[in-house]
C-alpha positions in Angstrom: 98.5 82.2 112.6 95.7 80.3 111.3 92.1 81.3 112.4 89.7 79.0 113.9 87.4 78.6 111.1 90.0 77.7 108.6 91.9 75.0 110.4 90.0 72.2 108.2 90.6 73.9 104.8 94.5 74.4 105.8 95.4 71.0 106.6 93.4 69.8 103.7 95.8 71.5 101.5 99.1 70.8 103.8 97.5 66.8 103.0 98.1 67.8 99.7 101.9 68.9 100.2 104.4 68.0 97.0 101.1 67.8 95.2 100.1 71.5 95.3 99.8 73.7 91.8 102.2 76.0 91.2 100.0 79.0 92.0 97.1 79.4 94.8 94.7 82.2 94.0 93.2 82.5 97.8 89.4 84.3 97.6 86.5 85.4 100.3 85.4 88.5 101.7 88.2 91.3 103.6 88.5 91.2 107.0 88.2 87.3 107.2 92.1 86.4 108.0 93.2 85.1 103.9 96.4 87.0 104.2 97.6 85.1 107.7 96.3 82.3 105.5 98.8 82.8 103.0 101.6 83.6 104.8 101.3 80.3 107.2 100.9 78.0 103.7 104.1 80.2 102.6 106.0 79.3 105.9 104.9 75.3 105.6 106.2 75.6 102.1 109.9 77.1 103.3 110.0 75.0 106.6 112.9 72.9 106.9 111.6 70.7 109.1 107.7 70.4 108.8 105.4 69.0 111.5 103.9 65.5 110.9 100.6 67.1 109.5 103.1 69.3 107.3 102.8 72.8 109.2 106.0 74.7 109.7 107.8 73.9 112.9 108.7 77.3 114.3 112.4 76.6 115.1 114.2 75.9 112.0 116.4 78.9 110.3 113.4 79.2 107.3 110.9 79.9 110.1 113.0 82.5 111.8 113.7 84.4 108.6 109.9 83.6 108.1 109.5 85.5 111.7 111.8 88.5 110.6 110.3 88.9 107.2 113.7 88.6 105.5 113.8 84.5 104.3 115.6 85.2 100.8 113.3 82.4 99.2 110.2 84.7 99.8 109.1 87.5 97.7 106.0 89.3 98.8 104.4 92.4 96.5 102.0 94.8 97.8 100.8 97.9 96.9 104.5 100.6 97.2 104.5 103.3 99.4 105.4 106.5 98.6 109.0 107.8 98.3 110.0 109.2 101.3 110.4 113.0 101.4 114.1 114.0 101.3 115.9 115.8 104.1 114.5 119.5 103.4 112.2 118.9 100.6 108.2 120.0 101.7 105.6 117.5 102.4 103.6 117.4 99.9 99.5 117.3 100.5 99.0 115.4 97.8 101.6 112.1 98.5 99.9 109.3 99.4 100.3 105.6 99.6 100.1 103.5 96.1 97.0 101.4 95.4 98.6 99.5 92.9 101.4 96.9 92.1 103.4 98.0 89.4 104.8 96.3 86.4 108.1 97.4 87.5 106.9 95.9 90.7 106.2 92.6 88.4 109.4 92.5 86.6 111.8 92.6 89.4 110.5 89.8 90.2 112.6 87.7 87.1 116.3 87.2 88.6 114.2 85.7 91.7 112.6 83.3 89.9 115.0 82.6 87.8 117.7 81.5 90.1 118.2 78.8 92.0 116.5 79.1 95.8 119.2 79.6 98.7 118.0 77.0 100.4 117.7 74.5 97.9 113.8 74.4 98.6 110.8 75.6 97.6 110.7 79.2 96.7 107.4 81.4 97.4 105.8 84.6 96.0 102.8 86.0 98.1 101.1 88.8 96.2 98.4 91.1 98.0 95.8 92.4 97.5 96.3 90.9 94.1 93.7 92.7 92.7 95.9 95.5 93.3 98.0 94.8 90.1 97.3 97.0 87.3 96.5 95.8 83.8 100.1 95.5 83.1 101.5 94.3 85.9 99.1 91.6 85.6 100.4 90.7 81.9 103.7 90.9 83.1 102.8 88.3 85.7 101.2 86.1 83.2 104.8 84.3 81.2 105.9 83.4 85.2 102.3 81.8 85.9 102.1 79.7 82.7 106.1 78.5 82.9 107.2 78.8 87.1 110.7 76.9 87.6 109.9 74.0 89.9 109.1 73.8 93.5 108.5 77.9 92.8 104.9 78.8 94.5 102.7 81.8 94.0 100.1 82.6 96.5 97.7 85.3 95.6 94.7 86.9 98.1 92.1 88.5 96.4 89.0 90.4 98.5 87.8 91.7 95.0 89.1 88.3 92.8 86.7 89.1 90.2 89.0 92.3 89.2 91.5 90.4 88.3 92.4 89.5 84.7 90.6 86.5 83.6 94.0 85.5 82.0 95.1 85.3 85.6 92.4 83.5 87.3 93.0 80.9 85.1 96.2 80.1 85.9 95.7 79.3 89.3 93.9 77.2 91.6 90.7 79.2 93.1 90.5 78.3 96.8 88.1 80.0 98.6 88.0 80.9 102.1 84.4 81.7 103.7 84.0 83.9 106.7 83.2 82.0 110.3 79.5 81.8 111.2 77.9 84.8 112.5 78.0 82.3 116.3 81.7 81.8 115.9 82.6 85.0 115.1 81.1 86.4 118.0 82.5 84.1 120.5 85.5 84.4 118.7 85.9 88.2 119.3 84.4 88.2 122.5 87.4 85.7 123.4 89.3 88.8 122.0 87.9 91.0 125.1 85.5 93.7 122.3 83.3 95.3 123.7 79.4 95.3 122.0 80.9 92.3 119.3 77.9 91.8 118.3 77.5 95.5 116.6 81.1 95.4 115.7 80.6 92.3 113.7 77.5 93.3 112.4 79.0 96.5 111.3 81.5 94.8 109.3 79.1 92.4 107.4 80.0 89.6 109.8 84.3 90.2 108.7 85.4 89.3 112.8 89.2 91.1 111.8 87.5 94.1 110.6 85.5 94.5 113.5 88.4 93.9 115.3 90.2 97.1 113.8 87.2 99.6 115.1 89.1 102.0 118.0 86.9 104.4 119.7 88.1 107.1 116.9 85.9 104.9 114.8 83.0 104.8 117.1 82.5 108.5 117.4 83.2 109.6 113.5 80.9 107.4 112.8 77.9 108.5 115.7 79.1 112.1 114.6 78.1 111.2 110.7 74.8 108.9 111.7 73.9 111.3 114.2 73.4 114.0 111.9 71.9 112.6 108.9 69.3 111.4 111.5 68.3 115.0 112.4 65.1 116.3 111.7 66.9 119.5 110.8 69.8 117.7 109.3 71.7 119.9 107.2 74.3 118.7 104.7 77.2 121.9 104.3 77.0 122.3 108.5 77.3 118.6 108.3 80.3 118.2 105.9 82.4 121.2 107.9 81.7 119.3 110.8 82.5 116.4 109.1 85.9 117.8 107.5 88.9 116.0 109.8 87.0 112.2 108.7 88.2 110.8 105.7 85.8 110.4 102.8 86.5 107.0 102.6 85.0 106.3 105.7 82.0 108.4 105.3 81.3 106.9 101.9 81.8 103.4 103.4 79.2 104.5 106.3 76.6 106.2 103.9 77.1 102.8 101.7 75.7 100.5 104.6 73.3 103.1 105.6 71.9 102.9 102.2 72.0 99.1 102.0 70.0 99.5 105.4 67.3 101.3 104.0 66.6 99.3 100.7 66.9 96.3 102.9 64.4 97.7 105.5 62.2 98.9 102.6 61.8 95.4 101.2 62.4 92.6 103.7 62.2 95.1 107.2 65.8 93.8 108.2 68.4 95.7 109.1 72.2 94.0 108.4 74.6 97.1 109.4 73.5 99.3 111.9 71.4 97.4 114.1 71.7 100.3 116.6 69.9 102.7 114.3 67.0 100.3 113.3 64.3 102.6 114.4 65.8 105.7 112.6 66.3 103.1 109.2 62.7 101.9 109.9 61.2 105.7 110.0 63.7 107.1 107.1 62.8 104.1 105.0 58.9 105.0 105.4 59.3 107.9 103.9 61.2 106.8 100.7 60.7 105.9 97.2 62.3 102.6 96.7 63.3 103.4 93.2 65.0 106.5 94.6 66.6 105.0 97.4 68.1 101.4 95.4 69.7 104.7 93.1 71.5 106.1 95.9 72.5 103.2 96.9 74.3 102.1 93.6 75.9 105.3 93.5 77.6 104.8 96.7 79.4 101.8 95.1 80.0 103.5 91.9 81.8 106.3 94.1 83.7 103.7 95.8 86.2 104.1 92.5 87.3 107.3 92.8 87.0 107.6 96.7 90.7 107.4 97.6 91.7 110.1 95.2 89.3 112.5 95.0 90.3 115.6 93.4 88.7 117.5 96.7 88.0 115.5 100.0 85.9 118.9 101.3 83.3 119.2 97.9 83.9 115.8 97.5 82.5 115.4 101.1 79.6 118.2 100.8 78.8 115.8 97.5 78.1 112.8 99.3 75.9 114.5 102.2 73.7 116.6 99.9 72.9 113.0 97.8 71.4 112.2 100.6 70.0 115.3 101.1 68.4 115.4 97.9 67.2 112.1 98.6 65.7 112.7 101.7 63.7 115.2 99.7 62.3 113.8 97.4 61.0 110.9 99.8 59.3 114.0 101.8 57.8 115.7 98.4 56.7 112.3 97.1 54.6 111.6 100.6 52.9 114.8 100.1 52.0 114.4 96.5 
């Protein structure tokens, strides 16, 4: 499914059908609808029977296998899970899901693009996020970008496309794919039945599918986080046990936007994020040093490396909540200097 604000780029590149390079590398912000982008060029690419404007019909046997996710001209590589746990082997704590394609990934690709398609079409490789491929995995890529048999396609999505190898980004074409305005967005997901979408989209730095994604799980971790750092007795170890069952991803990602909101309240008075919060920003920002605060906020994106394996999710937790803290400290011992 294509989204609203990308009809016009799709069908200027379906216009462009027999003319396409062999590999797409498609760019823009998460939470913006690339991937459904990708996989609708991938199923106009298989159809058997396109639509006049070159779309893919629906009906023919390509589509269905399209459907089921089994069409044996299409290859698509994410980031593995884990192996399963074997029948009486213990769970371990520590297994989690992949955040990278492998080489091995990368190299079982060959024998696919090697032989000829079943179909005696167009063959397609989607790869996603493909910033997700690890230094060698991205060589290993590299010898089927610069010499692809014909009529063989690669379709990459990038939300961090600047990650990727330069080597890589070369080889393909760069199309990017903007978010909707903030108006569309918000008629779009209030078509879509969400509740407040206009502090659902703002919370997602105007992404409409990641506001989308917010349950009310979401809601109340994050007024559990926000309503304690806004405390006047706000204490960061009471906070963190309280805190423990959230994953530190989250709370990172909600600290990060809370510090954005105070450097951008601190300079231009605006709040992007948490427009519910704006009087709370507006006081806490007061009482800052804007040096000390910009700090913070940088090392909320430098955490954002190591968030998803942290050695301990608990100190790793207490870590983030006595930053701020400390930095809530300082602003008060600076005022009273």
């Amino acid at each position: 499914m294509i989204y609203p604000w990308h009809f016009g780029l799709f069908e200027a590149l379906l216009a462009r059908a027999g003319r396409l390079p062999h590999a797409l590398l498609l760019r823009g912000p998460e939470g913006i609808g690339k991937l459904a982008f990708a996989e609708a060029l991938a199923r106009a690419l298989l159809c058997e029977n396109p639509q006049r404007d070159g779309s893919a019909c629906g009906h023919c046997m390509a589509c269905a296998w399209m459907e089921q996710g089994s069409h044996p001209d299409c290859r698509v590589l994410k980031p593995e899970s884990p192996t399963e746990v074997g029948e009486g082997e213990p769970e371990a704590p520590e297994r989690k899901p992949r955040i990278q394609i492998s080489v091995d990934q990368v190299r079982a690709l060959s024998d696919f693009i090697n032989m000829s398609s079943h179909r005696r079409g167009a063959k397609v490789v989607l790869i996603h996020p493909a910033e997700a491929l690890n230094v060698n995995a991205a060589n290993a890529l590299l010898k089927s970008l610069e010499e692809p048999p014909p009529r063989t396609h690669f379709l990459l999505v990038a939300h961090r496309w600047h990650q990727l190898l330069p080597t890589v980004r070369s080889r393909c074409e760069q199309v990017v794919l903007a978010p909707p305005s903030r108006e569309a967005a918000q008629a779009w997901l209030e078509q879509q039945k969400l509740r407040d979408a206009g502090l659902a989209l703002a919370h997602a730095g105007g992404a409409p599918l990641l506001a989308l994604a917010f349950d009310e799980d979401y809601w109340q971790q994050r007024q559990a986080l926000l309503g304690a750092i806004t405390r006047p007795d706000f204490d960061a170890l009471a906070s963190a046990e309280q805190l423990r069952e959230t994953p530190p991803r989250q709370v990172l990602s909600w600290l990060q936007k809370w510090a954005f909101d105070l450097v951008s309240h601190k300079v231009a008075g605006r709040v992007r994020y948490n427009p519910d919060y704006s009087d709370a920003i507006g006081a806490a920002a007061q009482r800052l040093d804007l040096i000390e605060a910009l700090r913070f906020q940088r090392q909320m994106v430098r955490l954002q490396r190591i968030v998803s394996h942290p050695l301990n999710a608990r100190l790793f937790l207490e870590h983030l909540l006595l930053e701020y803290s400390a930095l809530l400290r300082h602003g008060a011992t600076a005022q009273l200097a």
